[in-house]
C-alpha positions as CSV (number, residue, x, y, z in Angstrom):
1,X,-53.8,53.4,17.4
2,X,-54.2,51.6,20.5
3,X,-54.1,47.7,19.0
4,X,-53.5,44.5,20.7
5,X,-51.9,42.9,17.2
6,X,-51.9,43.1,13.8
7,X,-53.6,40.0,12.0
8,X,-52.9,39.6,8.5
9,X,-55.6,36.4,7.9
10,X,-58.2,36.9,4.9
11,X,-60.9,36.7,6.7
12,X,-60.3,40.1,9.1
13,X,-60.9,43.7,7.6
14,X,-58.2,46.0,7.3
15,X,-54.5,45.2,9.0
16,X,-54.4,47.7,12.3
17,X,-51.7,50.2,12.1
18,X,-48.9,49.8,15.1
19,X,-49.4,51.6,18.3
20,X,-48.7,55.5,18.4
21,X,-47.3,57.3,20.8
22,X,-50.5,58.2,22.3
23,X,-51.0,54.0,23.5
24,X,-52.3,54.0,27.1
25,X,-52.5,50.9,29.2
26,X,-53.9,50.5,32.6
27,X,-50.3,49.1,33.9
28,X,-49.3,52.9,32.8
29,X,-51.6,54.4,35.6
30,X,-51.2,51.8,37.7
31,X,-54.7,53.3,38.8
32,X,-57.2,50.5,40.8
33,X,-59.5,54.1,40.6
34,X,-61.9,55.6,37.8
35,X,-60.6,58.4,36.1
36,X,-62.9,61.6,37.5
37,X,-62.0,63.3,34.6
38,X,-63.7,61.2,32.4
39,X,-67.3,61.8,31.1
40,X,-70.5,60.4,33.2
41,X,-71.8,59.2,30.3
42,X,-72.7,55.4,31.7
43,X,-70.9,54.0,28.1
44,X,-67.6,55.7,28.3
45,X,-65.0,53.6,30.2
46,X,-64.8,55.3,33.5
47,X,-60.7,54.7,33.5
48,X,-60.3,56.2,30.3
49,X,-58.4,53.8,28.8
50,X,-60.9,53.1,25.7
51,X,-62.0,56.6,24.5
52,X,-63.2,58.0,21.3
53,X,-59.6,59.8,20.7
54,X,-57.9,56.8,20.7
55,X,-58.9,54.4,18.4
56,X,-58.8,50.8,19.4
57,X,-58.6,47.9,16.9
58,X,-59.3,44.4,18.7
59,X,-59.3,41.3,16.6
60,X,-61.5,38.3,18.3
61,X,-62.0,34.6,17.0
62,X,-65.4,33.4,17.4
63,X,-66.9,29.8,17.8
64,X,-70.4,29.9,17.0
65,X,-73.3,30.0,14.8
66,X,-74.5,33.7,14.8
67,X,-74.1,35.7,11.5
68,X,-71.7,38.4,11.9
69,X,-72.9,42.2,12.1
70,X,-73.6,43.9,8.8
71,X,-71.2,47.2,8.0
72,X,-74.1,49.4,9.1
73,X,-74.3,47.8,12.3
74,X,-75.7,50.1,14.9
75,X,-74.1,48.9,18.0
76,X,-70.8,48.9,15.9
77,X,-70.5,52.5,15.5
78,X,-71.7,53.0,18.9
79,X,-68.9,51.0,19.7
80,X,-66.4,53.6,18.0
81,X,-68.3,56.5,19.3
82,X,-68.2,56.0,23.0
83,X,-64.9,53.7,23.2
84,X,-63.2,54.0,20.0
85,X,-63.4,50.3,19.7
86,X,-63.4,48.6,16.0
87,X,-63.8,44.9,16.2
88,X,-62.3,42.7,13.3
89,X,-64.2,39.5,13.6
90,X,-63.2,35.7,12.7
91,X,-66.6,33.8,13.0
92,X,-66.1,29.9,13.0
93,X,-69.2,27.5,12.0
94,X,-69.0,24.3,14.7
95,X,-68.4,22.3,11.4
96,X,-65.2,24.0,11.0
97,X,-63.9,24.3,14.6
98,X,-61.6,21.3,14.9
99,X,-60.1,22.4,11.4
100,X,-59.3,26.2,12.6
101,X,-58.1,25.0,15.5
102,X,-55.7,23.0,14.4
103,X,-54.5,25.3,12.2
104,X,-54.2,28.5,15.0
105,X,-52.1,25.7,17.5
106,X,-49.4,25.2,14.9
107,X,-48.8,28.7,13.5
108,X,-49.3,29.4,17.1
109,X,-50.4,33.4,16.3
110,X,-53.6,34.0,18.1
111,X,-56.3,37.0,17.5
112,X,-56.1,39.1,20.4
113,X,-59.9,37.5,22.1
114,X,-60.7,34.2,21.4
115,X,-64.7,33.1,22.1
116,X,-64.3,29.3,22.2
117,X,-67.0,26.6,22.9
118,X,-64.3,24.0,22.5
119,X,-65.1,21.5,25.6
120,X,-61.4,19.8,24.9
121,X,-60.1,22.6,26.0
122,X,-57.7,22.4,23.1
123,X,-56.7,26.1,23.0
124,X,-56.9,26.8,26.5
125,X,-54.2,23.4,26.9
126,X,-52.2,24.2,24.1
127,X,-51.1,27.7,25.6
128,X,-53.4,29.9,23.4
129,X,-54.4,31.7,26.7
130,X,-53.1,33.6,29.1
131,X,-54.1,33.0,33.1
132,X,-56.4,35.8,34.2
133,X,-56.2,35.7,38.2
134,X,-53.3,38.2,38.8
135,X,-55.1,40.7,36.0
136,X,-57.9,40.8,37.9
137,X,-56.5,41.1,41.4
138,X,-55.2,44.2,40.4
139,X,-58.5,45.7,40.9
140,X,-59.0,47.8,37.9
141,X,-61.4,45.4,36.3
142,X,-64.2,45.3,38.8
143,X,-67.0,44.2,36.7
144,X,-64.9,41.4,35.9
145,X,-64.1,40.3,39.6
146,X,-67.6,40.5,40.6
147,X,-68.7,38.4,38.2
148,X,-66.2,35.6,38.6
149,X,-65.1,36.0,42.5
150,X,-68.0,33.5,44.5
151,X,-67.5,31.2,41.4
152,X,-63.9,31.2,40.6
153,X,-63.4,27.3,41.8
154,X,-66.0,26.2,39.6
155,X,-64.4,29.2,36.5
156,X,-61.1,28.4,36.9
157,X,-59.2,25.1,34.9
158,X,-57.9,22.4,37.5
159,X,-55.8,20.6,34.9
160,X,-52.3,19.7,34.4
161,X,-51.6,20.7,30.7
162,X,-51.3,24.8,32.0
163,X,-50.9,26.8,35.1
164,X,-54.3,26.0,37.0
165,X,-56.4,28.9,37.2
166,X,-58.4,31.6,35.5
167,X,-58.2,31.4,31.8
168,X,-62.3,31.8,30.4
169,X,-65.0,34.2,31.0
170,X,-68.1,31.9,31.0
171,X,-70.7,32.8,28.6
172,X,-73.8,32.1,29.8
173,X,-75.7,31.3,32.8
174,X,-73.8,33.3,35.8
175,X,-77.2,34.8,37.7
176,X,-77.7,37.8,39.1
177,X,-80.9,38.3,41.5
178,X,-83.8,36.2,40.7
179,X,-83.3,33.5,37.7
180,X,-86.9,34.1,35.4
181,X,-87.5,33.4,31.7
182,X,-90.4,31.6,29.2
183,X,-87.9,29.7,27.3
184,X,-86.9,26.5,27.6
185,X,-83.2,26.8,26.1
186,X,-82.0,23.1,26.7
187,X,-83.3,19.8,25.3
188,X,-86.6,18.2,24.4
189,X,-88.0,15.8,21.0
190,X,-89.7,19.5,19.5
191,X,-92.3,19.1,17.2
192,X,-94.2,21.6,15.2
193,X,-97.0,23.2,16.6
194,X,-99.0,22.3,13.6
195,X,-98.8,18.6,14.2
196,X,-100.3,19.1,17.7
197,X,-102.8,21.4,16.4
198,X,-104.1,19.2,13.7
199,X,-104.2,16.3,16.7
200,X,-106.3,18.5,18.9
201,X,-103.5,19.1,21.1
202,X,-103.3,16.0,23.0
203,X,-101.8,15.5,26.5
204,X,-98.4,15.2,26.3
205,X,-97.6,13.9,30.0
206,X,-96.3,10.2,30.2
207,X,-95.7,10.3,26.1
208,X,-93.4,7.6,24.6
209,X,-91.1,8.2,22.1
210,X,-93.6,5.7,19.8
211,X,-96.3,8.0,20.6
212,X,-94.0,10.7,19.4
213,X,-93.5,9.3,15.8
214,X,-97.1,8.3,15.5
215,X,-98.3,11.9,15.7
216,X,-95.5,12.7,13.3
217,X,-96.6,10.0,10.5
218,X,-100.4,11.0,11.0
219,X,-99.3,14.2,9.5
220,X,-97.1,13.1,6.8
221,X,-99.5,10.9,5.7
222,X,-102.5,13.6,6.3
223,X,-100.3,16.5,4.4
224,X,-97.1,15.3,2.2
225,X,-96.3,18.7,1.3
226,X,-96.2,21.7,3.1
227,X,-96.4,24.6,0.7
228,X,-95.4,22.7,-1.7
229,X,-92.3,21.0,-0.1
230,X,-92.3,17.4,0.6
231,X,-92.9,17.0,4.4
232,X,-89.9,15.9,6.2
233,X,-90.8,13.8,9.3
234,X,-88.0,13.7,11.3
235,X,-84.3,15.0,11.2
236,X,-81.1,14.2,12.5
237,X,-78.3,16.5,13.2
238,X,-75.2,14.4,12.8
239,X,-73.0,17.0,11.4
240,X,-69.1,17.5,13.6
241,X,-69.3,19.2,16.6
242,X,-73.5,19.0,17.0
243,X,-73.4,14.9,16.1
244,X,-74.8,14.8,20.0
245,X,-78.3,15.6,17.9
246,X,-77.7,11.9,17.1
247,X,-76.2,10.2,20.2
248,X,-77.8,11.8,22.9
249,X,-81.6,10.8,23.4
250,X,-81.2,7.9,24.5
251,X,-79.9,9.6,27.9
252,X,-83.0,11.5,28.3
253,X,-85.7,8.7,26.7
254,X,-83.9,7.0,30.1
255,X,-84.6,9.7,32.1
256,X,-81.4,10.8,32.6
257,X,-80.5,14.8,33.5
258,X,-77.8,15.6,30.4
259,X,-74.1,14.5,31.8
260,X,-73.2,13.9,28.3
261,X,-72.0,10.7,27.1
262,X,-72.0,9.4,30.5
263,X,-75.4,7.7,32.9
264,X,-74.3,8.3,36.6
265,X,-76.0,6.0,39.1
266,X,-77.2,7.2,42.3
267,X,-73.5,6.0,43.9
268,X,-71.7,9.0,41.6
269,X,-70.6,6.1,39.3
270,X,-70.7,7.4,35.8
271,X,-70.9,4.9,32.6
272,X,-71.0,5.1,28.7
273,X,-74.6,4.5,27.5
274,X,-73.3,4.2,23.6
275,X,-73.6,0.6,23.9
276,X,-76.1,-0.2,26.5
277,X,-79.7,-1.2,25.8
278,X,-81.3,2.1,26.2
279,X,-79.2,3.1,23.2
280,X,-80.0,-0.2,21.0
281,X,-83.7,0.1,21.7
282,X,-83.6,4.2,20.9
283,X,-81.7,3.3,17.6
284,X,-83.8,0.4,16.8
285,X,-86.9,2.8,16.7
286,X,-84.8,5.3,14.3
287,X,-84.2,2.4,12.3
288,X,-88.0,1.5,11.4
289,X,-88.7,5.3,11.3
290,X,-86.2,5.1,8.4
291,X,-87.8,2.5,6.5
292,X,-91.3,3.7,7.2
293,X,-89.4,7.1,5.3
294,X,-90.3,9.5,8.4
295,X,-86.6,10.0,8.9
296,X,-84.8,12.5,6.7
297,X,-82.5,10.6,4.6
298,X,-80.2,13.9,4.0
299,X,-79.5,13.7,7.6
300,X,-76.4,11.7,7.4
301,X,-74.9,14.2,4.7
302,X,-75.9,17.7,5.8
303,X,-73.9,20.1,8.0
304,X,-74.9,22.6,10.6
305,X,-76.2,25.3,8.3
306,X,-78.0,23.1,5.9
307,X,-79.6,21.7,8.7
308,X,-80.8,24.6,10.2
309,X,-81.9,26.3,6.4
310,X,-84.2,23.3,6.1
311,X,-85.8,23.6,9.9
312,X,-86.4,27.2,8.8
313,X,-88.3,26.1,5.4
314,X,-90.9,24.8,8.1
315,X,-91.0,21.2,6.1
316,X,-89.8,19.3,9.6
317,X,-92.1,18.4,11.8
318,X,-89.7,17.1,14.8
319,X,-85.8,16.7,15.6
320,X,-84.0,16.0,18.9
321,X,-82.0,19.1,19.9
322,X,-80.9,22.0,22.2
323,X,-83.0,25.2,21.6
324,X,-80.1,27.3,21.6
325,X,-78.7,25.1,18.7
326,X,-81.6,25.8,16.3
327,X,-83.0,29.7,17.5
328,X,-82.0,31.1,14.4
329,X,-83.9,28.7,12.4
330,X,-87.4,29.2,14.5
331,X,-86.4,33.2,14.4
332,X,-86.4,32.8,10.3
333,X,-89.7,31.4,10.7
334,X,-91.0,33.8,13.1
335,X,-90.5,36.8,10.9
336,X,-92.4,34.9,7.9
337,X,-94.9,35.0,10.2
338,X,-95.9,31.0,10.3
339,X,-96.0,30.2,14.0
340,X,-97.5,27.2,13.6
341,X,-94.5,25.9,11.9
342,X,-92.1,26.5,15.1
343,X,-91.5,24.1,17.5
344,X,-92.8,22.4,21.0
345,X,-91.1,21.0,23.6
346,X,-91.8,17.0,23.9
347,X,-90.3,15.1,26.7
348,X,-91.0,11.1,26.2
349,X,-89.9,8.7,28.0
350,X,-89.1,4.8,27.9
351,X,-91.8,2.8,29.8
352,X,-91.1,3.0,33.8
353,X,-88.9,6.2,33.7
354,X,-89.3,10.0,34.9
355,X,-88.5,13.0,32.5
356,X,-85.8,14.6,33.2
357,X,-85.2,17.1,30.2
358,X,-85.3,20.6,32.0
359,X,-82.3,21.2,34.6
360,X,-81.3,24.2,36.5
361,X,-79.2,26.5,34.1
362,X,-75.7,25.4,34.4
363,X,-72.4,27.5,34.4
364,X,-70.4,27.2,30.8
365,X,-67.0,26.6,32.6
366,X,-64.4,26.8,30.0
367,X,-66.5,28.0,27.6
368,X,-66.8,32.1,26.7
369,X,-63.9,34.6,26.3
370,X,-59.8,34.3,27.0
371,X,-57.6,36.8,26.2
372,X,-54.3,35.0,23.6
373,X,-50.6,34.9,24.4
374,X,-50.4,37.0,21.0
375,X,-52.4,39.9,22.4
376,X,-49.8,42.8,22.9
377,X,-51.8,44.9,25.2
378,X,-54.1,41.9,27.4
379,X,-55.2,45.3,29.7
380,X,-57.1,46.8,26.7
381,X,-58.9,43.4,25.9
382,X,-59.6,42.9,29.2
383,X,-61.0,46.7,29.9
384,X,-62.9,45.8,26.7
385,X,-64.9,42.9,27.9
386,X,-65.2,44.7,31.8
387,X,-66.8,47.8,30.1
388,X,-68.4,45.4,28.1
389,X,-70.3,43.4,31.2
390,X,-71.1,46.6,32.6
391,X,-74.9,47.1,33.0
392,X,-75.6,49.9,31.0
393,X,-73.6,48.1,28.1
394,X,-75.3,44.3,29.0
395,X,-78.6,46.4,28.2
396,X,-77.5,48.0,25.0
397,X,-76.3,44.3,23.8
398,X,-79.2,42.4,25.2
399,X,-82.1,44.7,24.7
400,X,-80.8,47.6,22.3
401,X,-81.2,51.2,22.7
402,X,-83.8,52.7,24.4
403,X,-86.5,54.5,22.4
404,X,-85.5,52.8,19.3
405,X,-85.6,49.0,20.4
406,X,-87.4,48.7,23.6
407,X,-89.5,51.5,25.9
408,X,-89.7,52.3,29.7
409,X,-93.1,52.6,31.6
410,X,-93.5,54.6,34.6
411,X,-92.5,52.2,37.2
412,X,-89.4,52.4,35.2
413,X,-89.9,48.4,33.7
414,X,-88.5,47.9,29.9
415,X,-91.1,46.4,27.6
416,X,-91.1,46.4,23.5
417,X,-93.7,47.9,21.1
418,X,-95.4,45.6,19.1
419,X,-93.0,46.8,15.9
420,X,-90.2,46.4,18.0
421,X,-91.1,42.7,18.9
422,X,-91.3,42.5,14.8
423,X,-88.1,43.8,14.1
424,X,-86.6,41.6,16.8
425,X,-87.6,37.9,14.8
426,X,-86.1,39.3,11.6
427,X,-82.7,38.3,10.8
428,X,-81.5,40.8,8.7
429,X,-82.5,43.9,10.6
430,X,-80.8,41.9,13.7
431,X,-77.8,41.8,11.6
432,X,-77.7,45.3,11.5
433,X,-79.2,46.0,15.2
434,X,-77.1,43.5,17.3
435,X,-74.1,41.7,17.8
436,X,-75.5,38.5,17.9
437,X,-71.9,36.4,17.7
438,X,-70.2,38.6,19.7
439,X,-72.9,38.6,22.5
440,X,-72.7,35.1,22.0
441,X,-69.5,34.4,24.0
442,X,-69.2,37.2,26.0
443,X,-69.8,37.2,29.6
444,X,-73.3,38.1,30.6
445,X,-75.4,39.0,33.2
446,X,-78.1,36.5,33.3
447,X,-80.7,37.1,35.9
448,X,-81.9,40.4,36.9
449,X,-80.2,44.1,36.7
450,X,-80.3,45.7,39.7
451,X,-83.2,48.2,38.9
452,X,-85.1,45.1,38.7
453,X,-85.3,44.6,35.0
454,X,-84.6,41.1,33.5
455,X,-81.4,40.2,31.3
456,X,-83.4,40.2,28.2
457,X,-86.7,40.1,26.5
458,X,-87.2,36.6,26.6
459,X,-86.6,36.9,30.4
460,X,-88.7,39.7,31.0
461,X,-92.2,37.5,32.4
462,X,-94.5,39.9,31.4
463,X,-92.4,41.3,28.2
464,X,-92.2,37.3,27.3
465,X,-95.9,37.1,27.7
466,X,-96.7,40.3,25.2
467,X,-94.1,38.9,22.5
468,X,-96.1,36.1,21.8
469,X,-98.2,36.2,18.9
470,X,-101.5,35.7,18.8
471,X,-101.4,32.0,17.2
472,X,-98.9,31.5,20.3
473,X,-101.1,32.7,22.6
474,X,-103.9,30.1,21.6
475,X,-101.4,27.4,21.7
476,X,-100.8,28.1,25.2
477,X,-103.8,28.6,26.3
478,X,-104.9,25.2,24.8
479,X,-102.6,23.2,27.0
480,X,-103.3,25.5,29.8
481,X,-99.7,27.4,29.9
482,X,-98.3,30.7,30.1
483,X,-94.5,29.6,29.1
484,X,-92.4,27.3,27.0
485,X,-90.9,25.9,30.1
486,X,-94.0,24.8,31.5
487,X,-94.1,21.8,28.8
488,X,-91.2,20.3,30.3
489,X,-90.4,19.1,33.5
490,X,-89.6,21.5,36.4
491,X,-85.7,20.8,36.9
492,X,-84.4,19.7,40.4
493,X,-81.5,20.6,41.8
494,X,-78.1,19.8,40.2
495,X,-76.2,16.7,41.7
496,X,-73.5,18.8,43.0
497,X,-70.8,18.1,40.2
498,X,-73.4,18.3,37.4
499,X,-72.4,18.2,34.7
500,X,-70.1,15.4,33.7
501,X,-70.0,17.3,29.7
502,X,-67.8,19.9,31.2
503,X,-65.3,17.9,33.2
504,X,-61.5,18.5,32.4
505,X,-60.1,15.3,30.7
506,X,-56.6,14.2,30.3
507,X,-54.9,13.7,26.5
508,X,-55.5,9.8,27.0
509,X,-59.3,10.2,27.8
510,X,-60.0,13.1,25.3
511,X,-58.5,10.8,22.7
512,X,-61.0,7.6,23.9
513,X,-63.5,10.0,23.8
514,X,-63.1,11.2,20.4
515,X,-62.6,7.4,19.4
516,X,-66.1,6.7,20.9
517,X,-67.4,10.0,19.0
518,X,-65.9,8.8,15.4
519,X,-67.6,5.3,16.1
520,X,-70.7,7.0,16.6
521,X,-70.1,9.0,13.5
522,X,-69.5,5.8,11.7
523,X,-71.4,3.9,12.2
524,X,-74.4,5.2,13.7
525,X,-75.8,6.2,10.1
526,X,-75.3,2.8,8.7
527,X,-77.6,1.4,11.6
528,X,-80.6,4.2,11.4
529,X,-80.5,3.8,7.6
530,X,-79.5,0.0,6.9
531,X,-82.9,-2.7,6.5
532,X,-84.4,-3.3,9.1
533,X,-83.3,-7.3,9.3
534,X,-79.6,-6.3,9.4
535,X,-80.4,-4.2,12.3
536,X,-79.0,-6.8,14.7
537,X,-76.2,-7.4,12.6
538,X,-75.3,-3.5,12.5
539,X,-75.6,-3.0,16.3
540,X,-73.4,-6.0,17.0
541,X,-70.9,-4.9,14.6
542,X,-71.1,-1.2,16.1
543,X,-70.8,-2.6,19.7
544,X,-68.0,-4.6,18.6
545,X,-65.8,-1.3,17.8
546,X,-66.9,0.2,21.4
547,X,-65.1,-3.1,23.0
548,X,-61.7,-2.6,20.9
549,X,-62.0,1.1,22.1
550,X,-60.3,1.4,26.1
551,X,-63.6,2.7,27.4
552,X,-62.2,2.6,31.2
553,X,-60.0,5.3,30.7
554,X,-62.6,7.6,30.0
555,X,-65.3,6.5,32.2
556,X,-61.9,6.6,34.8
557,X,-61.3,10.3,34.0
558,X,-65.3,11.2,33.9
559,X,-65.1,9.8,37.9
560,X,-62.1,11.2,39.1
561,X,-63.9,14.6,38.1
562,X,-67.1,13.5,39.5
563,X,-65.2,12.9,43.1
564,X,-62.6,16.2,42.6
565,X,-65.6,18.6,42.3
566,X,-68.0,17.4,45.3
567,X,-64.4,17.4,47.6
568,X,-64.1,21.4,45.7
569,X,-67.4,22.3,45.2
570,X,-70.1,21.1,47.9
């Protein structure tokens, strides 16, 4: 059995057996050329290295919030039948990152792929990882090198802790051809279609965030309970790891793109905003939205998944948040087929300043797939995740097979039947029919394939178009629109070291970060929820714990990035 480790943890299947005799690793061949003996079937691994004879056992760690695959999954057994590949999967929530972690570093064992989101970099600086450049210089992962060689300064880690170089695969948003799509995966205020219907859709240009609130109390107070729920006007994810549900807005109410926990000024000088006005005026709204009861008081004591179960009960009207972050809880609402109950994107504004919700898709640097020190065979895991980012495997992962998930027309396009476009919003038969968490932190091909067709559905214009239901379709129409991204603000170009979220920090400025973070955590409930006439009294004591905290070393850090990538990167 061809296996990179065994990994006895309870939360992987069955323990692989140790290698046989019949092992074969690339650095064997020492071959930078296909194997012309192997099948031309487009899903075999053209250097015969993962093949149905040889079964291959990986184990991979993942950060993130997909469900795992069902036994029965379909793309799991087409795994074993074309590579041979089984894949024993450890899925971590975001709530219990930091704990898992912690807990890998100091046993220091490692599945063989790790899938991390973790922007401290934690694994990748405490030697989890192994450097990547001289794997794929060898030339026998050329998917690999393609996708990572007119990019590697902006992939590759520039710190101190480690070897600079190569360590993580970027998950998402490395294009290919021409960058289209109908979904507007970043930030906005969303609020349910419903509310906006029942208002006779009114113009959301030049909203304010009080305008916001007072078309979510006209409904609470029109409809209390939605089928027979109580109404929940507005929620706030605070939970660890997402708690930038809570802190964030008042960035973007500013008119700020989204650097983070940082404002940068037009001289590349970056800031904290936790304790500047914009932030006391955004809380100070929260706070009376609290009293008035249109914030959800379970806010402050939910974690992710309980946060995302109630979004998909369709009792919330409105939250701040990242699409991506909430998908699964608008897909759950999709299949029970009450549209009205998703979400639109809002963008208000404090008085005087420009939206700036929507920017251009930005690289996850540090964020996607490494291959651990513990991995006994890193030239299997890496031909895994080169076949992997392959086209015709991309398609199978993004779209699904063809003839059972998706169709071809004539001019040789892909587009879904209307049952396919059913089974696509329902969570369980996606269980069985994709690998959402693996896909999750693989590498991709966003963009276009190169006969033309998008990376996915959702990116597919006129496939986008067709998937919308008919109550969708109205919506649209009624505020003139043909995508989701149309409701927000049509992004600029990215100051070149955008963004300041993804900069490398030092252990001194991670640790004032996360000092700034627990503050937040603190004490940021106890102002939204307190009376309103100790509001003052809470902020001062809040801003109080941010002066004790040596703020300079982080803002020192976020602008030592700032000036290192426009010397690298413009």
């Amino acid at each position: 059995m061809v296996a990179c480790k065994k990994d006895d943890t309870d939360t992987m299947a069955e323990p692989t057996k140790a290698p046989s005799s019949e092992t074969t690793s690339l650095d064997e061949s020492d071959s930078t050329e296909p194997d012309t003996n192997v099948s031309d079937d487009p899903l075999a691994d053209p250097y015969g290295v993962l093949t149905p004879d040889k079964d291959t056992t990986l184990t991979v760690w993942l950060m993130s919030a997909e469900q795992a695959p069902a036994p029965d999954n379909k793309i799991s057994k087409l795994l074993k039948e074309k590579l041979g590949v089984t894949i024993q999967y450890d899925i971590v929530t975001p709530d219990n990152a930091d704990q898992k972690i912690g807990v890998m570093l100091a046993g220091g064992d490692y599945p063989d792929l790790i899938g991390t989101t973790d922007l401290k970099l934690r694994l990748l600086e405490g030697g989890a990882l192994i450097k990547l450049d001289d794997y794929l210089a060898t030339g026998n992962y050329p998917n690999l090198k393609t996708h990572v060689d007119p990019y590697i300064k902006k992939m590759s880690y520039n710190g101190s802790e480690v070897e600079p170089g190569l360590y993580i695969f970027p998950n998402y948003n490395r294009f290919y051809g021409e960058i289209t799509g109908g979904t507007h995966w970043g930030t906005a205020f969303w609020i349910q279609k419903a509310v906006l219907e029942d208002a006779g859709y009114p113009d959301l240009t030049n909203i304010t965030i009080e305008g916001y609130f007072k078309l979510i109390e006209d409904y609470m107070a029109k409809y209390p309970e939605i089928n027979g729920q109580k109404t929940v006007g507005f929620a706030v994810l605070a939970s660890t790891g997402r708690e930038w549900g809570m802190t964030n807005p008042p960035n973007f109410l500013a008119g700020n793109p989204n650097n983070g926990g940082v404002v940068v000024d037009e001289n590349n000088n970056a800031t904290i905003y936790a304790d500047k006005q914009i932030a006391k005026d955004w809380f100070k709204i929260l706070n009376e939205e609290y009293a008035k009861g249109v914030v959800d008081p379970e806010s402050f004591t939910m974690n992710f998944d309980q946060y995302i179960a109630k979004i998909a009960t369709g009792t919330v009207l409105g939250m701040h948040d990242q699409y991506w972050n909430f998908q699964n809880a608008t897909i759950s609402l999709q299949g029970s087929g009450i549209d009205e109950r998703t979400y639109a994107p809002v963008m208000p504004v404090y008085p005087g300043a420009e939206p700036y919700y929507a920017d251009r898709d930005v690289m996850n640097t540090n964020q996607g797939f490494g291959v651990s020190v513990s991995c006994k065979q890193p030239e299997v895991a890496l031909r895994f995740l080169d076949i992997m980012l392959s086209e015709p495997w991309q398609k199978v992962l993004s779209w699904g097979i063809e003839g059972e998930d998706y169709e071809v027309d004539e001019n040789g396009m892909f587009y879904r039947t209307e049952q396919q476009r059913i089974n696509s919003k329902d969570l369980t038969w996606r269980s069985s029919n994709k690998l959402l968490a693996l896909l999750d932190l693989l590498p991709k091909h966003n963009g276009q394939f190169s006969d033309g067709n998008a990376y996915g559905p959702d990116d597919q214009p006129s496939e986008f178009y067709d998937t919308l239901t008919d109550y969708d379709k109205a919506f649209m129409k009624a505020y003139n629109k043909k995508t989701w991204r149309e409701f927000v603000n049509s992004p600029p170009d990215n100051p070149v070291y955008y963004p300041c979220w993804n900069i490398t920090l030092s252990d001194e400025a991670n640790e004032v970060n996360q000092q700034l973070t627990d503050a937040g955590v603190q004490y940021l409930p106890k102002i939204i929820t307190g009376s309103v006439d100790d509001f003052e009294s809470n902020w001062a004591e809040y801003v109080d714990v941010i002066k004790k905290i040596d703020v300079k070393v982080y803002e020192d850090a976020i602008n030592a990035g700032i000036q290192e990538r426009i010397k690298l990167w413009k």
